[in-house]
N, C-alpha and C positions, 0 to 999 in steps of 0.2 A: 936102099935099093935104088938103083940109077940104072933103066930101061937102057940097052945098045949099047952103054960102054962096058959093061961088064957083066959076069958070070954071078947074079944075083937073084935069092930066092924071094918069089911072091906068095904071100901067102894071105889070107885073104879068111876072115871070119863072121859068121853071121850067128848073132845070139850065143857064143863061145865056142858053135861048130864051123869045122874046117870046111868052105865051098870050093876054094882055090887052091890049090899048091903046085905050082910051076914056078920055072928057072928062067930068064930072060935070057934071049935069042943075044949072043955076044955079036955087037955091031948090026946087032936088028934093028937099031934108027931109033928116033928119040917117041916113037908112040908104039905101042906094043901092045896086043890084045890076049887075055889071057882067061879059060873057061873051065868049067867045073859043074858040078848039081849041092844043090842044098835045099832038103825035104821034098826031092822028086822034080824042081824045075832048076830049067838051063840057067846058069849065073854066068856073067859076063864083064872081066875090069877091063873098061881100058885107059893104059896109063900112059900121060902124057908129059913130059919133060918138058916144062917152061922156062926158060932162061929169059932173066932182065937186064939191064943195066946192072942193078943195085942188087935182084938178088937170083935163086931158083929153085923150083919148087916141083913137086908132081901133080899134075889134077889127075883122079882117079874116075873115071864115070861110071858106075856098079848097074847093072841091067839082070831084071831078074825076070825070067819069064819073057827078053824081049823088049821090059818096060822102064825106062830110066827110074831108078827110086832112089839114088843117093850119090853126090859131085860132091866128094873127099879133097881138103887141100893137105899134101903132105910134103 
């Protein structure tokens, strides 16, 4: 999955159930925000494309309820 350059699915699992499933905005920019419910509260990624020198990566930031609970390196 690679946010803005392409036509790619996010999908997004919490304890085996599905809270996210969307499609990334084609040249939506390299940080994208994407929402869903999992057992009644608001879930929120947002994924960010980091480019290095050497390498590049997604950091993912998961908000459940509003409250940061988990910073994904993928």
């Amino acid at each position: 999955m690679t946010p803005g350059l392409v036509d790619s699915e996010v999908k997004l699992k919490i304890n085996g159930e599905v809270a996210i499933n969307e499609r990334t905005q084609t040249f939506g920019g390299s940080s994208q925000v994407f929402e869903g419910n999992w057992q009644g509260e608001q879930v929120t990624a947002r994924i960010t494309r980091v480019h290095n020198m050497m390498s590049q990566y997604h950091l993912i930031d998961v908000f459940i309820g509003g409250e940061l609970v988990e910073t994904l390196t993928v």
